[in-house]
N, CA, C and O atoms as a Tinker XYZ file with bonds, in Angstrom:
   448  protein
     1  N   -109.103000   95.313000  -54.959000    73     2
     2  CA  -110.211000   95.018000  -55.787000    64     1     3
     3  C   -110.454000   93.515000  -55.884000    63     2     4     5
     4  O   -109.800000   92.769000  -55.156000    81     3
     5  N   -111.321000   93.043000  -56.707000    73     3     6
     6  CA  -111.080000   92.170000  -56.677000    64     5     7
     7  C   -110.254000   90.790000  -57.121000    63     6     8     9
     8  O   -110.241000   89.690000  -56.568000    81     7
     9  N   -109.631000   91.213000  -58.219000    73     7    10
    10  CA  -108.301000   90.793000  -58.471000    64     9    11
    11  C   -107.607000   90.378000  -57.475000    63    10    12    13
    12  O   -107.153000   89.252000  -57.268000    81    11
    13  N   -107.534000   91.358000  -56.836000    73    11    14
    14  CA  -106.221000   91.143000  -55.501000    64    13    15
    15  C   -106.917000   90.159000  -54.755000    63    14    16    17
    16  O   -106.308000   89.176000  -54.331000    81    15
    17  N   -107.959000   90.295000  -54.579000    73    15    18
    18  CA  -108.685000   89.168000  -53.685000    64    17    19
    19  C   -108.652000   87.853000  -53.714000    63    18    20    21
    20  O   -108.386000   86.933000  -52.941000    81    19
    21  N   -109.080000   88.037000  -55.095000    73    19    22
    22  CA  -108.688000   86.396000  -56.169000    64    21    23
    23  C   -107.713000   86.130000  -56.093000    63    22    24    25
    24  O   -107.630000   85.016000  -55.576000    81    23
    25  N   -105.858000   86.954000  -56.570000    73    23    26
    26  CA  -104.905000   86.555000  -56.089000    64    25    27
    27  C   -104.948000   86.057000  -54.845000    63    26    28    29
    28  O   -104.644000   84.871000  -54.717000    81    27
    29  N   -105.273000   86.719000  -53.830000    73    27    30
    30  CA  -104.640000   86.035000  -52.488000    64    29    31
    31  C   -105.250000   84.555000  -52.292000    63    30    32    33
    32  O   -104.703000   83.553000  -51.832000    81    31
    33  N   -106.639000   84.745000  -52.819000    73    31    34
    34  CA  -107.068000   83.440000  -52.643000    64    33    35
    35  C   -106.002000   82.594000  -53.389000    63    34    36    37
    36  O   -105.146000   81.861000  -52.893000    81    35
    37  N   -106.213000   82.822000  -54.496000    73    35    38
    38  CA  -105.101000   81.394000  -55.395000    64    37    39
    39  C   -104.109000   81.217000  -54.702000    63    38    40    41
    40  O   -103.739000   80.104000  -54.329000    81    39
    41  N   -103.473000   82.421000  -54.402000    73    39    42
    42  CA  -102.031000   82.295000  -53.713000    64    41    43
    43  C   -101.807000   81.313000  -52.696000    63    42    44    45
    44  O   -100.918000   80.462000  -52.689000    81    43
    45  N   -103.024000   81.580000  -51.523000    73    43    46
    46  CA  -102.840000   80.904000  -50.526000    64    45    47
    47  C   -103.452000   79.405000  -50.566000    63    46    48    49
    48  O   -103.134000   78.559000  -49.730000    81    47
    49  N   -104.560000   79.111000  -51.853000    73    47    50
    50  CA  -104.237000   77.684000  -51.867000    64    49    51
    51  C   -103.430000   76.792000  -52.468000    63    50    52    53
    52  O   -103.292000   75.630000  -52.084000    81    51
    53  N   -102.909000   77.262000  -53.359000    73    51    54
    54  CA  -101.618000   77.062000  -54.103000    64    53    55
    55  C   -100.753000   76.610000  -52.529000    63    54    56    57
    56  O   -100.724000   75.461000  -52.087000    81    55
    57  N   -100.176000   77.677000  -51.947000    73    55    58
    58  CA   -99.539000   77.711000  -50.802000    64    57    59
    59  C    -99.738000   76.301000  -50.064000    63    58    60    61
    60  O    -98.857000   75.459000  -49.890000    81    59
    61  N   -101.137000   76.217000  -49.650000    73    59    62
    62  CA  -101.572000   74.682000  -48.829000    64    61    63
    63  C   -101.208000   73.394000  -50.098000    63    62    64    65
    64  O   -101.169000   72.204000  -49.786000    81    63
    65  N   -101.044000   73.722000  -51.050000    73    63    66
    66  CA  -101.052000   72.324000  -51.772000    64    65    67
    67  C   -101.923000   71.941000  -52.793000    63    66    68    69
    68  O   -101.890000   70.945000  -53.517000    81    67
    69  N   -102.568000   72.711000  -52.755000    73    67    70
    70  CA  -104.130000   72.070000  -53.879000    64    69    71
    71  C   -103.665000   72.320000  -55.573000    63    70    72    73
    72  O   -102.934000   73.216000  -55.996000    81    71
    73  N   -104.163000   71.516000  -56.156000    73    71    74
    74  CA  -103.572000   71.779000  -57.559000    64    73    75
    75  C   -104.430000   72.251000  -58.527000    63    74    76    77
    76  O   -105.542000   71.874000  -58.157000    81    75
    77  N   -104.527000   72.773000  -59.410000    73    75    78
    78  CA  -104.942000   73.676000  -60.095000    64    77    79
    79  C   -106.477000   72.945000  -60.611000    63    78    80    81
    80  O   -107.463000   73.625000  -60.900000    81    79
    81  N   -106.453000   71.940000  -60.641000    73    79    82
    82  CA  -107.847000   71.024000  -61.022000    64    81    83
    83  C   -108.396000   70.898000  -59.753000    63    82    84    85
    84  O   -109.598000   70.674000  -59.896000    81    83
    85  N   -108.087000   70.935000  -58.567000    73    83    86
    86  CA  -109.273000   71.182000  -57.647000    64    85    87
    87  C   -109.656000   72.574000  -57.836000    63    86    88    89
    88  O   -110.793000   72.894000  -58.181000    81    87
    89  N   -108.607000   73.501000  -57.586000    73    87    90
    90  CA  -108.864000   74.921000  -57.585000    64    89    91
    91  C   -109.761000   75.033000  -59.000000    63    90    92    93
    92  O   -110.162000   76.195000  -59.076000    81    91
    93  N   -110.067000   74.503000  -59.767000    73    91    94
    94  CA  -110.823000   75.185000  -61.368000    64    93    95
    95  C   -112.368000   73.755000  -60.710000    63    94    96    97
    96  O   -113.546000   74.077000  -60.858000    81    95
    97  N   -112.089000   72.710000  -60.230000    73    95    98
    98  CA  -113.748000   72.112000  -59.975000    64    97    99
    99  C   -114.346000   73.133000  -59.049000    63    98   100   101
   100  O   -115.544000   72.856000  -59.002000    81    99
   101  N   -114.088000   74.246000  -58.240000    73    99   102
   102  CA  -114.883000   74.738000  -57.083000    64   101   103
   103  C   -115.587000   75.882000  -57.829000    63   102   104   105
   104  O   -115.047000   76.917000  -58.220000    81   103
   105  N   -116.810000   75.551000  -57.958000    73   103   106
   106  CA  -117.662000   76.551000  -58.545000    64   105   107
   107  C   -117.601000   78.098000  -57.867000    63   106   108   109
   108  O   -117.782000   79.083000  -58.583000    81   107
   109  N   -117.454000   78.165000  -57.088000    73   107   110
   110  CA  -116.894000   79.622000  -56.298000    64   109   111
   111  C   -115.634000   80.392000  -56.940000    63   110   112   113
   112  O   -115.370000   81.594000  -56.973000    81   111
   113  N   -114.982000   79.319000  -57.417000    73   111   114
   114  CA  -113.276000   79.721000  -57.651000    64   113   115
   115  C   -113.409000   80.168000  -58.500000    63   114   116   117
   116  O   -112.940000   81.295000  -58.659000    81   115
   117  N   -114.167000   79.490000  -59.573000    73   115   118
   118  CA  -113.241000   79.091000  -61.339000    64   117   119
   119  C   -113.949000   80.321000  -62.050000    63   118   120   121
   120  O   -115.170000   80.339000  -62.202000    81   119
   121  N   -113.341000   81.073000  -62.363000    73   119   122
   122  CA  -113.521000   82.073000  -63.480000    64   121   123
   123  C   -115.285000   81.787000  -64.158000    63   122   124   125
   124  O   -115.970000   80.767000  -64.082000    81   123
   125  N   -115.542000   82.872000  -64.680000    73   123   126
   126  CA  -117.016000   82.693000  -65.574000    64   125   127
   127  C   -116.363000   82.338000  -67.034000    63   126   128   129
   128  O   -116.946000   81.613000  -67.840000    81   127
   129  N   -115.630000   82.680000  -67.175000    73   127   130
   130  CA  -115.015000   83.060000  -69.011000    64   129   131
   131  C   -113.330000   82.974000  -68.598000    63   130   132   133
   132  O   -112.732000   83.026000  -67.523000    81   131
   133  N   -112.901000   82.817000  -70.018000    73   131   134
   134  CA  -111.622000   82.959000  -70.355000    64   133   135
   135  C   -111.057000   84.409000  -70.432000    63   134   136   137
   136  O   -109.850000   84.648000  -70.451000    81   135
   137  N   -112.010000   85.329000  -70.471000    73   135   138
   138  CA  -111.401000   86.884000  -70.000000    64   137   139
   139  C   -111.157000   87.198000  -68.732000    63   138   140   141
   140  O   -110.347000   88.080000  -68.447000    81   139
   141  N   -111.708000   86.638000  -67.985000    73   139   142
   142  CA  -112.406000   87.170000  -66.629000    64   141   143
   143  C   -110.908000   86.408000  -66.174000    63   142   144   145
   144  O   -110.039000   87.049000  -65.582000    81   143
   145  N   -110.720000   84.751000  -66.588000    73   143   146
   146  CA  -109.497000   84.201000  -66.284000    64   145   147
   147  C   -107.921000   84.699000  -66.368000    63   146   148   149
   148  O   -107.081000   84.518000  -65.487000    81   147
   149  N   -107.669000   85.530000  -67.937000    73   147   150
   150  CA  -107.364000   85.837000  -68.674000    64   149   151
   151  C   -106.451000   87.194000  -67.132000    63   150   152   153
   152  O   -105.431000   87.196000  -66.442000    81   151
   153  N   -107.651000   88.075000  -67.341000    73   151   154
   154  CA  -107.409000   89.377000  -65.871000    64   153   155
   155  C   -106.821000   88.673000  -64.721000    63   154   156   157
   156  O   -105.731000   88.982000  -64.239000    81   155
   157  N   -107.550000   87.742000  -64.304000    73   155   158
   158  CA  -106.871000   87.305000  -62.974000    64   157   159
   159  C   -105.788000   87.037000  -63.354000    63   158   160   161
   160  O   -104.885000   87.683000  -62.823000    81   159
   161  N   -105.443000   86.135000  -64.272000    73   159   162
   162  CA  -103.866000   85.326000  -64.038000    64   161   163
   163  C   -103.213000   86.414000  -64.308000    63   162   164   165
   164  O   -102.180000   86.583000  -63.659000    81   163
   165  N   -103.512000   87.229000  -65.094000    73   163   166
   166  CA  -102.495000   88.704000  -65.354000    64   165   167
   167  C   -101.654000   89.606000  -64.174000    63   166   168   169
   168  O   -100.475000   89.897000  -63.974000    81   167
   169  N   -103.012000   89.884000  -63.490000    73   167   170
   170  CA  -103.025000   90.604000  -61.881000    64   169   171
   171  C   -102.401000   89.400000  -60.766000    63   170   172   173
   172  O   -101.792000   89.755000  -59.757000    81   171
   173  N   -102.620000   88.070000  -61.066000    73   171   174
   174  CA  -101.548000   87.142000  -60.044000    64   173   175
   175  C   -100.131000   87.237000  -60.521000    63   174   176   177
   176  O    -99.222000   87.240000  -59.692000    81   175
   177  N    -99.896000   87.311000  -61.752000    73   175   178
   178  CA   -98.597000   87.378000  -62.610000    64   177   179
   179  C    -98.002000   88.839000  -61.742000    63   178   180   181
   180  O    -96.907000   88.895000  -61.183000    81   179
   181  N    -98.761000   89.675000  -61.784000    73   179   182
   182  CA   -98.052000   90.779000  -61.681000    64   181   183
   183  C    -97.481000   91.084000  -60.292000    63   182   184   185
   184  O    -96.523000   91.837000  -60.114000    81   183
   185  N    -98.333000   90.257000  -59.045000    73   183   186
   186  CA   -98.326000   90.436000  -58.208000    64   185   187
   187  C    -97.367000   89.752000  -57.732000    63   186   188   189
   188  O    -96.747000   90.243000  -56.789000    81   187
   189  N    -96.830000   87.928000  -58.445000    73   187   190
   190  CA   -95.857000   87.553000  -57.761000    64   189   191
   191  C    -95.018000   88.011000  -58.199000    63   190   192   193
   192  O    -93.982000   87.506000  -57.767000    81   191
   193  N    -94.865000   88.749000  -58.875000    73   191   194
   194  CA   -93.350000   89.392000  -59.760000    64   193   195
   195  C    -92.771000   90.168000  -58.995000    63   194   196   197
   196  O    -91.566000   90.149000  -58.746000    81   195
   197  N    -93.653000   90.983000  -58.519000    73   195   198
   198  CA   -93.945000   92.522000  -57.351000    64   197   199
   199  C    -93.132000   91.883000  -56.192000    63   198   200   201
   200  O    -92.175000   92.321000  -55.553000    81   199
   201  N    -93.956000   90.468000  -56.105000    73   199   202
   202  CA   -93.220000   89.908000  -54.254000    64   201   203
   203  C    -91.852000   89.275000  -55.075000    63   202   204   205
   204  O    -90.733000   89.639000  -54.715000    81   203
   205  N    -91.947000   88.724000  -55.713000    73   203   206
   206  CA   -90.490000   88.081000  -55.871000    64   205   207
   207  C    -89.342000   89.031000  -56.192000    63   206   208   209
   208  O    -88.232000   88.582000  -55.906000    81   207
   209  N    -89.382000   90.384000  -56.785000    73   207   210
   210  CA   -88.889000   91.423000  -56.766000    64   209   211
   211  C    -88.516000   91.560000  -55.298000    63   210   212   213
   212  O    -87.404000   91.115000  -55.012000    81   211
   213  N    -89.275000   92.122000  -54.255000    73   211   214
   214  CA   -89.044000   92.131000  -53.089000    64   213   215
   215  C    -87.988000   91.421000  -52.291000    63   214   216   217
   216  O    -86.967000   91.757000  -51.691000    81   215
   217  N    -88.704000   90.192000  -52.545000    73   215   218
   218  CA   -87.849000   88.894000  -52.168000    64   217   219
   219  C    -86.456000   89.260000  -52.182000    63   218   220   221
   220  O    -85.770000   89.637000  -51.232000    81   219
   221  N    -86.095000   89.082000  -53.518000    73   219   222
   222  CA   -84.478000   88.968000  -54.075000    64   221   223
   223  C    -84.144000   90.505000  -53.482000    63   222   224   225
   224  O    -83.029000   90.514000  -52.962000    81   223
   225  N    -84.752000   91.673000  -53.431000    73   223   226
   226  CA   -84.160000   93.032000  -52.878000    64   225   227
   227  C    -83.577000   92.351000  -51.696000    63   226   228   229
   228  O    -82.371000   92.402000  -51.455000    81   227
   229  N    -84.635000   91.563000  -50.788000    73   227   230
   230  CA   -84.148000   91.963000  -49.632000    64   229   231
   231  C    -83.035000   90.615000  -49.431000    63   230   232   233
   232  O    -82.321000   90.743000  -48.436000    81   231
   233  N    -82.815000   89.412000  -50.208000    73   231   234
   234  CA   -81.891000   88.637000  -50.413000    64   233   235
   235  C    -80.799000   89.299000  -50.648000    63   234   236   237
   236  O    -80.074000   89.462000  -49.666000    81   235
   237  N    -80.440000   89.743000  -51.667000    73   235   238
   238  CA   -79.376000   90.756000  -51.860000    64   237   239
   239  C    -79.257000   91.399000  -51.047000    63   238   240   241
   240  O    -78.231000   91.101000  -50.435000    81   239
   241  N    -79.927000   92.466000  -50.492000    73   239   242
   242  CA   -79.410000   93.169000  -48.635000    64   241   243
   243  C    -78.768000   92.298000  -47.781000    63   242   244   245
   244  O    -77.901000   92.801000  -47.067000    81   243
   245  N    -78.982000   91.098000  -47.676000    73   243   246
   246  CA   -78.954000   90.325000  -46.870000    64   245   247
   247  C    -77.583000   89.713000  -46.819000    63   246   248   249
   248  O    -77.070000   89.307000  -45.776000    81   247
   249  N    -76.908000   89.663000  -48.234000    73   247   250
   250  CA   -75.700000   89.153000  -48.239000    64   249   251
   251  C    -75.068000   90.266000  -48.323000    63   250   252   253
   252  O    -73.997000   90.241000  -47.718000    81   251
   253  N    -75.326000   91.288000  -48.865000    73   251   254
   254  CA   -73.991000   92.671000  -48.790000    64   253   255
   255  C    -74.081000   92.924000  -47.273000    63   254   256   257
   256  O    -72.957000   93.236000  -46.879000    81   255
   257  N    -74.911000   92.913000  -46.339000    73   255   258
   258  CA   -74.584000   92.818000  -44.920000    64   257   259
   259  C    -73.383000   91.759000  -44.184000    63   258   260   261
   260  O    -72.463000   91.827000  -43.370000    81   259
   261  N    -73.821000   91.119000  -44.746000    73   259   262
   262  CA   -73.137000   89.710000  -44.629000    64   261   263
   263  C    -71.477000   89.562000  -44.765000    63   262   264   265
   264  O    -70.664000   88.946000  -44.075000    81   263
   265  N    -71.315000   90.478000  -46.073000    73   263   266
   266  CA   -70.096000   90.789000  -46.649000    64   265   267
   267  C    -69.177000   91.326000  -45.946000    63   266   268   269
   268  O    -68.063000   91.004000  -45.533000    81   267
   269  N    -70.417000   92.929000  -45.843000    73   267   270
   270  CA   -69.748000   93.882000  -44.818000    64   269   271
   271  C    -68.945000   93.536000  -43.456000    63   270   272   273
   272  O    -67.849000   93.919000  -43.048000    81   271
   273  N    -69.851000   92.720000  -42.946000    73   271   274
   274  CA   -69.801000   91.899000  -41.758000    64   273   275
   275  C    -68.277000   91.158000  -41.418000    63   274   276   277
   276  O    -67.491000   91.273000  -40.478000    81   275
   277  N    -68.281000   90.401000  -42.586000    73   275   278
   278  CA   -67.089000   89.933000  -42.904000    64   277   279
   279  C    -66.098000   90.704000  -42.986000    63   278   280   281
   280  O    -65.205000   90.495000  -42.165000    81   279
   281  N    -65.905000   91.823000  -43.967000    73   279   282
   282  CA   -64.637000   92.468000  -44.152000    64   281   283
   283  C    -64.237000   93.172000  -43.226000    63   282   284   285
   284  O    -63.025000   93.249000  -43.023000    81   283
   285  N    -65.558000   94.176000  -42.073000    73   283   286
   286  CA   -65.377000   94.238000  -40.854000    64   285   287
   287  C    -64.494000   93.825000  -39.712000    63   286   288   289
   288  O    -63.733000   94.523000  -39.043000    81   287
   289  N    -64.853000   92.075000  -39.603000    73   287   290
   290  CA   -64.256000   91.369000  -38.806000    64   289   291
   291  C    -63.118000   91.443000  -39.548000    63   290   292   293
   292  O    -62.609000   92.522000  -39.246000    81   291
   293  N    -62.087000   90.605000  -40.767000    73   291   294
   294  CA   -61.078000   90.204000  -41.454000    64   293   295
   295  C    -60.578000   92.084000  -40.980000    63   294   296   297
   296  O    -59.683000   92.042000  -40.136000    81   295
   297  N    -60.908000   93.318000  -41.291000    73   295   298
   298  CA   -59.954000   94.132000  -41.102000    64   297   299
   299  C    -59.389000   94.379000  -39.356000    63   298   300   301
   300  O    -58.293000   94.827000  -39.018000    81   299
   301  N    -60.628000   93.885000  -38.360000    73   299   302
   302  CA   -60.322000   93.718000  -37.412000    64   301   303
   303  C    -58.984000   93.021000  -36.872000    63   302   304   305
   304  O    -58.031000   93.433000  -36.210000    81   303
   305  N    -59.364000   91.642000  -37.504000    73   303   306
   306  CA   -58.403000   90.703000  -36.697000    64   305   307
   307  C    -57.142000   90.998000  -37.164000    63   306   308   309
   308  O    -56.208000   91.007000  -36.362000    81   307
   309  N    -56.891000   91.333000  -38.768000    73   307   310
   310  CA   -55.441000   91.970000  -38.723000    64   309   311
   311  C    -54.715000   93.024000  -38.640000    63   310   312   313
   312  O    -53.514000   93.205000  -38.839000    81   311
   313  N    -55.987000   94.055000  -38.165000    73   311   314
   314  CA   -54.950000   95.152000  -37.083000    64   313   315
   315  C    -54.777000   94.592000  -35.575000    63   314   316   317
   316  O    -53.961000   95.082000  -34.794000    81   315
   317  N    -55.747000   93.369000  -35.206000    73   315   318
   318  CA   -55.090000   93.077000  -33.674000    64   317   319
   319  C    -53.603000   92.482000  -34.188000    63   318   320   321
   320  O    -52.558000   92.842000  -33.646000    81   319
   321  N    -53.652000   91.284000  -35.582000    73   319   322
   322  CA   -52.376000   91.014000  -35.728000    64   321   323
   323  C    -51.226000   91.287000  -36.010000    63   322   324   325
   324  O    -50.224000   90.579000  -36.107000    81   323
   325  N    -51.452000   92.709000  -36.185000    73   323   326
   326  CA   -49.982000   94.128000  -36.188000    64   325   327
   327  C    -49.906000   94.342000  -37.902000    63   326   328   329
   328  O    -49.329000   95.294000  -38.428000    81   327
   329  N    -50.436000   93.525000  -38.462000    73   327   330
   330  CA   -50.547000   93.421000  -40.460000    64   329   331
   331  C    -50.924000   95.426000  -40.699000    63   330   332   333
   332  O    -51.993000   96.035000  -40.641000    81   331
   333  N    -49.596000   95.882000  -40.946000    73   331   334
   334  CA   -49.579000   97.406000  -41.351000    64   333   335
   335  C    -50.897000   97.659000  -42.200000    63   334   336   337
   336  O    -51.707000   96.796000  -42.537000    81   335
   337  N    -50.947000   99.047000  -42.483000    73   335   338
   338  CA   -52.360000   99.129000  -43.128000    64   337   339
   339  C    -53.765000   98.122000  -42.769000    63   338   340   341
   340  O    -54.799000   98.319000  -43.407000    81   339
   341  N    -53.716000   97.253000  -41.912000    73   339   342
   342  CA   -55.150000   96.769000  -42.230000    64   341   343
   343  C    -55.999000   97.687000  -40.821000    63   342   344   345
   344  O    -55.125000   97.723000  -39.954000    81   343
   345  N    -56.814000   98.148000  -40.459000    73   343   346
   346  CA   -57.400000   98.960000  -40.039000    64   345   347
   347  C    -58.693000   98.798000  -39.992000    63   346   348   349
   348  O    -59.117000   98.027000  -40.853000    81   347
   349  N    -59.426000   99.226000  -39.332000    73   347   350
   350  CA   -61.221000   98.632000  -39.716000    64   349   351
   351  C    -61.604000  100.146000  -40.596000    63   350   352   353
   352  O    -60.960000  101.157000  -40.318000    81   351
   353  N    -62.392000  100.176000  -41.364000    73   351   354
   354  CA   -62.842000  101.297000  -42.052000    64   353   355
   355  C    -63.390000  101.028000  -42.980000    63   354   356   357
   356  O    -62.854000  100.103000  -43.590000    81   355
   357  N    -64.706000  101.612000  -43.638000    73   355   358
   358  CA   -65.671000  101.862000  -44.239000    64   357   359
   359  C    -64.915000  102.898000  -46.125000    63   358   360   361
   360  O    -65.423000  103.373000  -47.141000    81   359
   361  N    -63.830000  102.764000  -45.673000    73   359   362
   362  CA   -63.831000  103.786000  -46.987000    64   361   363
   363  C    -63.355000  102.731000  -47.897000    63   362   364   365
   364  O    -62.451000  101.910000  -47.740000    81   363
   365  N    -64.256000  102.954000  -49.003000    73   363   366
   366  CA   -63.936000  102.176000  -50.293000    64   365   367
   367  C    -62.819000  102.216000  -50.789000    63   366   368   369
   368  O    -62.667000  101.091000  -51.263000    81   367
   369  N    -61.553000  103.049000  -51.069000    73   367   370
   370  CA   -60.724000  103.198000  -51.311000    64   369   371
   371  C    -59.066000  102.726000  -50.282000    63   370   372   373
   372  O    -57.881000  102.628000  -50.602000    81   371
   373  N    -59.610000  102.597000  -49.367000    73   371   374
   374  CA   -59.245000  102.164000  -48.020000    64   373   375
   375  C    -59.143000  100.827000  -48.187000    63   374   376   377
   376  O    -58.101000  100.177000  -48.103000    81   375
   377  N    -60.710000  100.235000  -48.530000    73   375   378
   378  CA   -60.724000   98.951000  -48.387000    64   377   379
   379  C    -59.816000   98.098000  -49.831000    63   378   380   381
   380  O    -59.268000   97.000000  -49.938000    81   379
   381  N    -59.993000   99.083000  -50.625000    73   379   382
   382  CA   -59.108000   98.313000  -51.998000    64   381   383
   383  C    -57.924000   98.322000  -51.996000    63   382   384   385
   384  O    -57.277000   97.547000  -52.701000    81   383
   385  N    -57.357000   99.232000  -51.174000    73   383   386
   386  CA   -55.778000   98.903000  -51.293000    64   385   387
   387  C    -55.895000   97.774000  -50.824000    63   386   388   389
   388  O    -55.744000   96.797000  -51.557000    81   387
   389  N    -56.275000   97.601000  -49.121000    73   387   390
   390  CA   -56.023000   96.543000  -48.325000    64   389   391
   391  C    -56.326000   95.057000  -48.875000    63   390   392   393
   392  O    -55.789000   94.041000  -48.433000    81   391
   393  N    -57.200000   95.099000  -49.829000    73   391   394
   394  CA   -57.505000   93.813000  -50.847000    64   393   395
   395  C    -56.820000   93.607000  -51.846000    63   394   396   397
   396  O    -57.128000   92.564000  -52.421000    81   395
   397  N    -55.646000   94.427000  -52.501000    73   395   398
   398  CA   -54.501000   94.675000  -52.828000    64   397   399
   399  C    -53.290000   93.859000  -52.093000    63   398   400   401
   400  O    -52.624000   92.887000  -52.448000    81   399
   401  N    -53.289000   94.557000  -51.081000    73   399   402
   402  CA   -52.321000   94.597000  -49.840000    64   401   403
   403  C    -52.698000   92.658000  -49.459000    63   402   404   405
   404  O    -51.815000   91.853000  -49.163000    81   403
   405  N    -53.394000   92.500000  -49.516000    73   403   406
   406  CA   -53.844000   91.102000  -48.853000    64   405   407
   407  C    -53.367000   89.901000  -50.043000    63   406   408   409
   408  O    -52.865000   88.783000  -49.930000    81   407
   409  N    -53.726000   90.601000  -51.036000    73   407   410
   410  CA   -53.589000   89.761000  -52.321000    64   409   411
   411  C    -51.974000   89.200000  -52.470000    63   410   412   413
   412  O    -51.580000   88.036000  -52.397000    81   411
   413  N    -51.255000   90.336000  -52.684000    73   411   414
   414  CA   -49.726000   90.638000  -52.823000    64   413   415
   415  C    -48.961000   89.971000  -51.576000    63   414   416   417
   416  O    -47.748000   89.998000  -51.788000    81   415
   417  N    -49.221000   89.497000  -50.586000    73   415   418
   418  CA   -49.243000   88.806000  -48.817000    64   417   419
   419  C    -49.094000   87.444000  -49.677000    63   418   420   421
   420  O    -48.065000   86.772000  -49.754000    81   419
   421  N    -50.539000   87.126000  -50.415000    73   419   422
   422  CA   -50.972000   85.853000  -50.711000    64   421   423
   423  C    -50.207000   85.307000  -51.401000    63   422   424   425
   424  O    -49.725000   84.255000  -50.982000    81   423
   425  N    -49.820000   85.806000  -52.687000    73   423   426
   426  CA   -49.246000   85.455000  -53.605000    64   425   427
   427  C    -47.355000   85.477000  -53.553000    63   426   428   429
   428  O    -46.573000   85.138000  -54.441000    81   427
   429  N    -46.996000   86.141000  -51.823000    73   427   430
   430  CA   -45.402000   85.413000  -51.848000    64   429   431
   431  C    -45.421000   83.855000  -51.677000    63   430   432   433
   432  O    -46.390000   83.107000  -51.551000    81   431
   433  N    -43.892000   83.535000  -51.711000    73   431   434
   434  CA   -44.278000   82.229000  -51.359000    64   433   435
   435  C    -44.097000   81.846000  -49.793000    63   434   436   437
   436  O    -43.617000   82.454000  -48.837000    81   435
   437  N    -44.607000   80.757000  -49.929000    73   435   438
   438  CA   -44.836000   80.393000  -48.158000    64   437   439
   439  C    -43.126000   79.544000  -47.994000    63   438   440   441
   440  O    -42.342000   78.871000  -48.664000    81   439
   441  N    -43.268000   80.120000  -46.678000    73   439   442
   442  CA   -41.995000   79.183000  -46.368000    64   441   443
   443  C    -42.032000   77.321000  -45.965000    63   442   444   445
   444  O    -42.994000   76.554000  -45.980000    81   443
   445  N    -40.977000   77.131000  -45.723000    73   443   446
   446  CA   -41.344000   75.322000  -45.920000    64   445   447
   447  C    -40.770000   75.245000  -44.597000    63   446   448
   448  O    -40.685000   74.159000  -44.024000    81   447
């Protein structure tokens, strides 16, 4: 509608740089009334919320991949290094001993 329209417009000059006093001198742009203003900024509000929602979803995906990725490799390299129990595997319960198991490793003491 046109809301959305208006958003994208603002959005994308916002985006290039222009600041809110050019964007309100362009007789094309600037609202008729303070209601009419009032709707738009509402429907832009709502809309970057919508994308920034998005955003952070897919930020957050992005590092639990990341994670995975990691604990993946780390269970890898210490079943090549003979380290009992470590194993590659997906099971949650699996993986907590071994973060257990890793912890209890950590916390002997090192030799000198």
């Amino acid at each position: 509608g046109i809301n959305a329209e208006y958003g994208k417009q603002w959005y994308q000059r916002r985006v290039r740089g222009e600041d809110y006093e050019n964007m309100m001198a362009d007789e094309d742009f600037r609202p008729s009334n303070e209601e009419t203003m009032l709707r738009r900024f509402k429907a832009d509000s709502a809309e970057l919320e919508k994308q920034e929602k998005e955003i952070l979803r897919q930020f957050d995906l992005s590092v639990l991949e990341q994670l995975d990725k990691q604990v993946d490799d780390q269970q890898k390299y210490l079943d090549i290094a003979g380290i009992p129990g470590m194993q590659q595997t997906t099971d949650k319960l699996t993986i907590r001993k071994q973060m257990f198991m890793l912890s209890v490793i950590e916390s002997l003491p090192q030799p000198e």
